[in-house]
N, C-alpha and C positions, 0 to 999 in steps of 0.2 A: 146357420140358416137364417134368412132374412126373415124379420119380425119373431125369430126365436132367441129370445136372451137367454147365454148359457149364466149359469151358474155363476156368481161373483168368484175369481179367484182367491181372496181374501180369505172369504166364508170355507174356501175345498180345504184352508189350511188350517181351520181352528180344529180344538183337540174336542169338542163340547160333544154333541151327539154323536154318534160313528154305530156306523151299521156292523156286524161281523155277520160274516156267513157261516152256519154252522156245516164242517166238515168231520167224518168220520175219519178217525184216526187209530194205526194202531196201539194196543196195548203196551204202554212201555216195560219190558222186560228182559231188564240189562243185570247184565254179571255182576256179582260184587267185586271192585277191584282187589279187595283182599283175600276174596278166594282162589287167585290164579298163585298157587306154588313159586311159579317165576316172582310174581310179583312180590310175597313175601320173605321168599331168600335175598332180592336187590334189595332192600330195604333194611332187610337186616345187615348187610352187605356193608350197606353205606354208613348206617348206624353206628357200626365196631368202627368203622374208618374213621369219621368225625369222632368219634370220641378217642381215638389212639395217635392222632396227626397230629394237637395239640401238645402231647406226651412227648411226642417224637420231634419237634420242630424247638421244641423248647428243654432239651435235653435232660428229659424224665430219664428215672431208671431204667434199666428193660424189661424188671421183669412188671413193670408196667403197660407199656407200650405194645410187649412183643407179643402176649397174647392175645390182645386186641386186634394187632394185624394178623396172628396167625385163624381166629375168628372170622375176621373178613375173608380171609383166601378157602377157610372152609365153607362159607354158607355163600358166596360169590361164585363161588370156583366147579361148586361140584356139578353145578347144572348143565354150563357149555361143558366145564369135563367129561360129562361122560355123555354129553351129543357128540362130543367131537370123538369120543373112543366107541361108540357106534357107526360115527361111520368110516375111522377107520377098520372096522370090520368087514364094513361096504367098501373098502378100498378107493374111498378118499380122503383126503388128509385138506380140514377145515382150517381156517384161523379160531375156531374157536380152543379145539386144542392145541395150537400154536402157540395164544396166547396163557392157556394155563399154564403151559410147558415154559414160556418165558417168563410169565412168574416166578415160576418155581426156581428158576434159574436165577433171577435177581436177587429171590430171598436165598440161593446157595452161597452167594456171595456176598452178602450182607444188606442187599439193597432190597429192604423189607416194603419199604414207602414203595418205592416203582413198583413193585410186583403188586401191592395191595391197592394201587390207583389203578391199575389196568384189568384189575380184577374187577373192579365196580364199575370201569364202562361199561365191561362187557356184559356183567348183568344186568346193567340195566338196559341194554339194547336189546336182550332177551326178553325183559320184562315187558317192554313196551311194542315186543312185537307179538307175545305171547296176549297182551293187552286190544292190539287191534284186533285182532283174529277172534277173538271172544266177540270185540260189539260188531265184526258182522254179524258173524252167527245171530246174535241180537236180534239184529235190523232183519234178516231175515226170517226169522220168527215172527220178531211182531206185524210183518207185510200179511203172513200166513191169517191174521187176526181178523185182517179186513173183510175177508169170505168166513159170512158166516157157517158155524159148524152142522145147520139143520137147515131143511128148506120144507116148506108144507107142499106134497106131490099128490096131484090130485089123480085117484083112480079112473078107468074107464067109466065105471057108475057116476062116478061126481063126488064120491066120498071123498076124502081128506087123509093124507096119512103124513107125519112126522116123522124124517129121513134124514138120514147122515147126507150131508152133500157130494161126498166122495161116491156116493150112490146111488147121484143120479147119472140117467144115460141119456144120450140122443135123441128127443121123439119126447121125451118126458114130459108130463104139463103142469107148472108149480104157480104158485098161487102165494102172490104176495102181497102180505097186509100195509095201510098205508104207516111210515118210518121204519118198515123194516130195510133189510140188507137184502139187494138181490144174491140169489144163493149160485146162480151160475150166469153164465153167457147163452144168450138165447134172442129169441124174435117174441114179441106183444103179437097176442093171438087175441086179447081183450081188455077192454078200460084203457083210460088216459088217466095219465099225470105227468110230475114233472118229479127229473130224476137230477140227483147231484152226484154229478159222473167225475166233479173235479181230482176225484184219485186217481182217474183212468187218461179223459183228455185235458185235465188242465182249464176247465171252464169254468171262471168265476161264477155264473148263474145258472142255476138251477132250470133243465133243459126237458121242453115238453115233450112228450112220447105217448101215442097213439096208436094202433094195430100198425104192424108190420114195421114197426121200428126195432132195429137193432138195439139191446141193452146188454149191457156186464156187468160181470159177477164182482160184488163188493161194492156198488155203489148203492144210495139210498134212495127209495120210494119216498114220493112227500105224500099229499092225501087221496092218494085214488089207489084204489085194491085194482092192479092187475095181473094178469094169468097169461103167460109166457110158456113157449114151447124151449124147449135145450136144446141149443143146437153146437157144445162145442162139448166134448166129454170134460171133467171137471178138472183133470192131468192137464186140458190142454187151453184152459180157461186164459184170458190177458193177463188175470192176476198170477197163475202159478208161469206163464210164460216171462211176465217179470221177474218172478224169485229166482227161474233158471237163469237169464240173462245177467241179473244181478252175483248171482254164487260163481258163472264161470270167468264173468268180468272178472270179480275180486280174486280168482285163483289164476288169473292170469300172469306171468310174471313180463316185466318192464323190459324192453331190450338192453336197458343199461344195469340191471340185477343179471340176467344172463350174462353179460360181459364179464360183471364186478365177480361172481363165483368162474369164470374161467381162470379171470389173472388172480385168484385167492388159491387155487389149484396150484398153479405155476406156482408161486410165491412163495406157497406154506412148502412145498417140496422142494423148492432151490434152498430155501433157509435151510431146512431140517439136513439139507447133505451138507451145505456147506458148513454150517456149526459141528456134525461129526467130522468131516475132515481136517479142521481147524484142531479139533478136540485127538483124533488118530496121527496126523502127517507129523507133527513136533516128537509125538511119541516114538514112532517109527525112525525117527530121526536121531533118538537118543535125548531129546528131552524128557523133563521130568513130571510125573504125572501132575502134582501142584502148579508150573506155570502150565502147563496146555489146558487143564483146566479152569486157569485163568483166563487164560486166554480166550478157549471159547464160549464162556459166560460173559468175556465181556463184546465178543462179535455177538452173543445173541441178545444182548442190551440194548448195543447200538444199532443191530438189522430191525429190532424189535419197532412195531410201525406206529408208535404212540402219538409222534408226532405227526403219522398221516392222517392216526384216525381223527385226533381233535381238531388236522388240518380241515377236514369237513364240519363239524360238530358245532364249533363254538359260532361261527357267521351263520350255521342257521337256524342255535335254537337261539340265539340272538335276534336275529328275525325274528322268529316264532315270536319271541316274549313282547317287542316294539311292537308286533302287528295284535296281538294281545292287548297291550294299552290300549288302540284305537278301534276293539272292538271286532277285532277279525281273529276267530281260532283257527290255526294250522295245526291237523293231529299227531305230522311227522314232518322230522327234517327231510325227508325225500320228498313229503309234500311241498316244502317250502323249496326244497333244487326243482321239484318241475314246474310249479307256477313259473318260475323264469325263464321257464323254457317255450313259454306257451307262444303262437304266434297267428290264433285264431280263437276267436270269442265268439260263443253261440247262448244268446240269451233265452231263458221262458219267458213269456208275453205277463200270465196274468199271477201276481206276487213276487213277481220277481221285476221286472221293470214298470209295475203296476203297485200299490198296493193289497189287490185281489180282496177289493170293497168296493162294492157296486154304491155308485152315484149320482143322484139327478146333476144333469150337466146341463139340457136343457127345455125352457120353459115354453112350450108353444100353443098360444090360443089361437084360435081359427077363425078367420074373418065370421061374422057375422053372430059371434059367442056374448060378443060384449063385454067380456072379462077380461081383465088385466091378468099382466102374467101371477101378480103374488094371490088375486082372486081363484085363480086356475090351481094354483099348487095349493093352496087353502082347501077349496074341497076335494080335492084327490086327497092330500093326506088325512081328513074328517073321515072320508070312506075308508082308507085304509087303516085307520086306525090299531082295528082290533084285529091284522091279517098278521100269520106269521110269517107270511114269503119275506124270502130275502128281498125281493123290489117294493112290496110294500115299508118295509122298515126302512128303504134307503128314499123313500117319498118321504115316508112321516119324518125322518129325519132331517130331509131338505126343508121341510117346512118350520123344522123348529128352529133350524137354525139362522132361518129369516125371521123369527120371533114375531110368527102370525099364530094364533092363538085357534085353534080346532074347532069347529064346532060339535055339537052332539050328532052321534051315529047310531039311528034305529034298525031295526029287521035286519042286520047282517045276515051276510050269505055268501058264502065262498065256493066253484065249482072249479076242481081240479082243470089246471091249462086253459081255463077261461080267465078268470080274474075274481073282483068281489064288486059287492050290488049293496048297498046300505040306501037308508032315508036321513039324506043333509039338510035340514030346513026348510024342509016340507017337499024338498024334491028327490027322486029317484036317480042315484048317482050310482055309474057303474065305471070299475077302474078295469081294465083288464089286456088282453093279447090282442092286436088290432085282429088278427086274423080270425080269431074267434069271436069279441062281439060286434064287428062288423058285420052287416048284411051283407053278403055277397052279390045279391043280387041292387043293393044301393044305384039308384043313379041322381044323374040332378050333379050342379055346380059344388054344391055342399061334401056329397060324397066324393067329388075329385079329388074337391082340397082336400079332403081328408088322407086319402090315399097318397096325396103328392107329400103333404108332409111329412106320412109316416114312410115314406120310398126316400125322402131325402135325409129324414135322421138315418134308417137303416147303411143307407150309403155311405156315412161316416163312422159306420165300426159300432151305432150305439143302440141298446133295444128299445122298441118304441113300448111306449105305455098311452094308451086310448082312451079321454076319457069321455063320459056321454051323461048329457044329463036330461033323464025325463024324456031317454032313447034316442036324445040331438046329442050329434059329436061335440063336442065344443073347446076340445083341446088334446095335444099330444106332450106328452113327457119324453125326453131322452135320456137314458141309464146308462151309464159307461162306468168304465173300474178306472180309478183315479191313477195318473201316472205319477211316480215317484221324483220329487221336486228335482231331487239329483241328476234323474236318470239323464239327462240330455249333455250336460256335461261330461259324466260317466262314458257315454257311450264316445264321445269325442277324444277325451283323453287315450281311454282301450286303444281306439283308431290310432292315433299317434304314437303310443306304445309298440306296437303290431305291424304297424303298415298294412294294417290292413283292418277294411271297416266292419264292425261286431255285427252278426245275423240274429234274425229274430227265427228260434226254432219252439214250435208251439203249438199245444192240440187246439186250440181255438181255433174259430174261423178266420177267410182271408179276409173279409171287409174290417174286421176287429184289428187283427193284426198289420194290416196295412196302414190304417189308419194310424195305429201308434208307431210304427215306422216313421210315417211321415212325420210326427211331432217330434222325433228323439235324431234323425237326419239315418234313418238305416236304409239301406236300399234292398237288399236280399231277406227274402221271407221266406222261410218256409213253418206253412200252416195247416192246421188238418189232420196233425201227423200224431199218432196213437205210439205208447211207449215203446216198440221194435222198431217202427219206421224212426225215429229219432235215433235211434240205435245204429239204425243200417245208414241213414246221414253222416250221422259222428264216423261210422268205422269208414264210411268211404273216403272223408276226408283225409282220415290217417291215414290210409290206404296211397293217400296225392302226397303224401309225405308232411302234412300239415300237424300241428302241435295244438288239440284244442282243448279249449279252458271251455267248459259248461257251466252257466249258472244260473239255477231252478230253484225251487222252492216244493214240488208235490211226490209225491208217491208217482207220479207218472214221471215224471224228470228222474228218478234214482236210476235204471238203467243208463240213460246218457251218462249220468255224472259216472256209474261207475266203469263205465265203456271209456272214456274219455281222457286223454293224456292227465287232466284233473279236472276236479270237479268242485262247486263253492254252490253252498246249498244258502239260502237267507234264512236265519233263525229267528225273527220276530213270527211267519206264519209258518214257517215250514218244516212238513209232515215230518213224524218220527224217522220214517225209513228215507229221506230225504237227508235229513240232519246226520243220520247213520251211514249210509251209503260215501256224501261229499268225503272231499278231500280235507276241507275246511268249511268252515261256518262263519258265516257275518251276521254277528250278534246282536249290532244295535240297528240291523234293516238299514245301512245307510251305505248305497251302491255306492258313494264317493270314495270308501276305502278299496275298490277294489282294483283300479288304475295304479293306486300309493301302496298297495301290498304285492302285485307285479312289477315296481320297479324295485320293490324294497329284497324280493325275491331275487330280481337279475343284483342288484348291488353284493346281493350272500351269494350267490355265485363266481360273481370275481371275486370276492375275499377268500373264497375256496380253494380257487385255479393258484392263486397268489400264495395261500398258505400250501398248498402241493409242493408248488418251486421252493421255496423256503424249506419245507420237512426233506423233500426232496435231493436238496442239494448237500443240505446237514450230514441224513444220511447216508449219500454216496460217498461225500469226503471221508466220514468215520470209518465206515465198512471198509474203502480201498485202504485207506495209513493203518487198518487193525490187520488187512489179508497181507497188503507188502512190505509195514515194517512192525513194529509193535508198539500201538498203542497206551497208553497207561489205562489204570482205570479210571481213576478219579477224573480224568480230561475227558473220557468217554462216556462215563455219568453227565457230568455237566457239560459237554456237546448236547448229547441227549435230552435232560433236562431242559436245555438252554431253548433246544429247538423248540420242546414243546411248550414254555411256556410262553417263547414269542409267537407262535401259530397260535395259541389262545387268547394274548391280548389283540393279535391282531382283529381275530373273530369276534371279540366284547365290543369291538367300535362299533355294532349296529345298534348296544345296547341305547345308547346314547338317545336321546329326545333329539336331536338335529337329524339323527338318519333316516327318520319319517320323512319319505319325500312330499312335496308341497306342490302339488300339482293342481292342475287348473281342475276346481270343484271336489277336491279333497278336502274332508275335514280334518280338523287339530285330533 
């Protein structure tokens, strides 16, 4: 804005003063990882293994060795055993008791080691699926936190009564104290204030509300007592409409998990005929029970899919651990196979390609004030002083970090959605919502300009703050949420990644959202949009056959993320059930990793496809020279072996510090 100086860039990057907004957050109330059974059988699992592999590799006795692996095959083995002899019951036939059965088979013929490594995959792929499924549950408990469990229901008389919220109904009238939790979704029937709805839409600041305004359950009152009628039953509240969206997302399964249990079907039933046949047809034939038995212990060695599974495993908890150094957690190798898959990026607006900390940006005195811009910020932050709104601490904080020195502030007085009124040296200084301490009836040259400024900051995305002194306007402030230094970069690299340019998907409004658009080069916005309508976005996309990567930061963003082919939540501000919900977390707030963790995703995917063909072909050759002629065993160990230990160094080359990609606005 002409004759408005924004903010020093300089100054938006020091660490000195910093505003936070205070946001209601669920209770964190997460599982103890060692209470999940799964988890403490893998562990012992692994325990007997590493301390009996040593024994074993270094040609201990046995009866050193042997009951250490026979340890691991019991406390490893029994958990998928008896899943998997369950649902043989169900009449189908798993890999998981495939693979105890091919244990069991290696240790019949001596190969204690194979059997006792493929036992500790398996449970620990139990473990840590047994491990997710807990911290939903989690996540959606602690969402449950944010609606509070009482709401005060005011009787037809006007009396007062103290109610479980699940009981209120429609038509109700609840009465809310100023910092409490609204208790349901309802309409202002009386008072004004200003409410922090950021769980719900996603808006850095704190949003005033006045009779007939729409409000919802789980956000917070700041200082005005208001009395709201119910207008949604509390089953059907935004908050519990998130928990639903959120539970049937995550129970949702993948089309490529439906596939992967078809061909496990197929698979685990060709094996299991063809090892009896191998094991009956020699007999039949007048062989002897010793070689057919031999023999098909050593087809179910070599059919045995070791080297398929680590053909997937090692490239991407390899991944996992590279994108881990630079600050980005992936909670599953499947997480890390669909980040590469992704082929659309829908970003939140504020915490996620913002800070989601409100800041004076710009400084505008009004012809005829006489005041210099650092005079202007001077006594707006002397008045606001003593305020606790979040725009008054992102004033007084502008001004400290122009190292202008406050004056003394008398007769404070703060009126919910207007602003605050103190005495600054000897004069009457009022900060507040242009719309409220404006005269509406104002005329005269003065009151245009007044208007015109505050119509032109609003135009660029930023809230105007008014100031007046001794009842004359005599300046406007502009408040905006800082965008993240990265972000412009970031959003460029995505584009080239993708082919296609990242959307801004966000409850905020459009002049906000646009505006930051324009700075970050986005052209598709969608704004306004309350946690289902983001929802119904995301699934339409899939729907086009698109692959989208979501990434949010609030309690309103967890449906997307968990709707969404994956989801990558920011963990410097972002909410518990955000952090729970994602697919991953980026830990140090710093969007540059997230261009360099989807190519580092698609690179563990071709090491995937690559180690398939390798286990792949290993296997075919074994299996055909064991069906057509006769195999040894030792050669069919070490085929086996052989394969899997090259599909696993193949997958260790992401370990490496060089396979962080280096892309434009990535950090080390």
């Amino acid at each position: 804005m002409k004759g408005c100086p924004a903010v020093s860039p300089v100054l938006d990057q020091r660490s000195a003063p910093s505003v936070a907004v205070a946001r209601p957050v669920p209770a964190r109330r997460r599982t103890r990882v060692l209470t999940l059974p799964e988890v403490r059988w893998a562990l012992a699992a692994l325990a007997l293994f590493l301390l009996a592999l040593p024994c074993r590799l270094l040609d201990g006795p046995a009866w050193l060795w042997a009951p250490l692996f026979a340890g691991t095959y019991l406390t490893g083995g029994w958990v998928p055993g008896w899943e998997g002899l369950k649902a043989l019951r169900g009449r189908r036939l798993d890999v998981d008791l495939l693979m105890v059965v091919a244990a069991l088979g290696a240790a019949a013929i001596g190969q204690l080691l194979d059997g006792a490594l493929l036992i500790v995959i398996f449970a620990a792929s139990g473990a840590l699926e047994a491990l997710a499924t807990a911290r939903t549950a989690d996540s959606v408990r602690g969402l449950l936190d944010l609606a509070p469990a009482t709401a005060t229901r005011l009787r037809p008389d006007g009396t007062e009564e103290r109610v479980d919220t699940a009981r209120l109904a429609v038509g109700d009238t609840v009465l809310v104290r100023p910092g409490e939790r609204l208790g349901a979704d309802g309409r202002l029937i009386d008072g004004a204030s200003e409410i922090d709805q950021a769980t719900i839409t996603g808006e850095p600041l704190p949003v005033a509300k006045q009779p007939g305004d729409e409000v919802f359950a789980g956000t917070v009152n700041g200082t005005g007592a208001l009395r709201l009628r119910v207008e949604r039953d509390p089953s059907d509240s935004v908050i519990a409409r998130i928990v639903r969206m959120v539970e049937e997302a995550s129970e949702t399964k993948a089309p490529t998990q439906l596939f992967i249990e078809k061909i496990e079907q197929r698979y685990s039933l060709g094996m299991v005929l063809v090892t009896l046949a191998v094991f009956i047809v020699p007999l039949l034939l007048g062989g002897t029970l010793q070689l057919a038995l031999l023999r098909a212990m050593t087809f179910m060695i070599v059919a045995s899919p070791c080297a398929v599974v680590l053909s997937t495993m090692p490239p991407l908890l390899s991944a996992i651990a590279n994108a881990g150094r630079h600050g980005v957690l992936a909670k599953s190798a499947v997480v890390m196979e669909r980040l590469g898959q992704v082929d659309t990026v829908a970003f939140d607006k504020t915490g996620t390609l913002t800070e989601g900390v409100p800041q004076v940006t710009q400084v505008c005195p009004l012809p005829g004030s006489q005041l210099a811009p650092r005079e202007l910020l001077r006594l707006a932050g002397s008045a606001e002083h003593l305020s606790e709104h979040p725009l008054a601490r992102a004033v007084v904080a502008a001004a400290g970090e122009r190292g202008l020195d406050l004056l003394p502030a008398e007769g404070f007085g703060s009126a919910p959605g207007r602003g605050v009124t103190a005495t600054v040296g000897g004069h009457t200084v009022t900060v507040g919502s242009p719309a409220r301490v404006l005269d509406a009836g104002a005329r005269g040259a003065a009151a245009e300009s007044c208007r015109s400024a505050v119509a032109e900051l609003e135009a660029t995305g930023c809230t105007a703050v008014l100031v007046l002194r001794d009842g004359v306007s005599v300046g406007v402030l502009g408040i905006a949420d800082r965008l993240r230094p990265d972000a412009t970069d970031t959003v460029a690299a995505l584009a080239a990644l993708t082919g296609r340019a990242p959307v801004i998907l966000t409850g905020d409004n459009e002049p906000a959202a646009q505006r930051l658009a324009a700075e970050v080069g986005i052209t598709e916005v969608r704004a306004g949009r309350l946690p289902e309508e983001k929802v119904a976005v995301v699934r339409k996309w899939e729907t086009e056959g698109r692959r989208v990567l979501v990434v949010g930061d609030g309690v309103n963003d967890a449906p997307a993320l968990a709707a969404a082919h994956s989801g990558i939540a920011m963990g410097g501000a972002g909410s518990d059930l955000a952090l729970e919900t994602a697919d991953a977390v980026v830990v140090r707030d710093e969007l540059a990793t997230l261009p360099a963790t989807v190519q580092l995703a698609r690179t563990a995917r071709r090491l995937v496809l690559q180690n398939l063909v390798i286990a792949g072909v290993f296997l075919l050759v074994m299996v055909a020279w064991d069906l057509i002629g006769t195999l040894p065993l030792p050669l069919g160990v070490a085929g086996h072996e052989g394969s899997t230990v090259l599909v696993g160094l193949n997958g260790l080359r992401l370990l490496r510090e060089a396979a962080w990609p280096r892309l434009v606005g990535a950090t080390a």
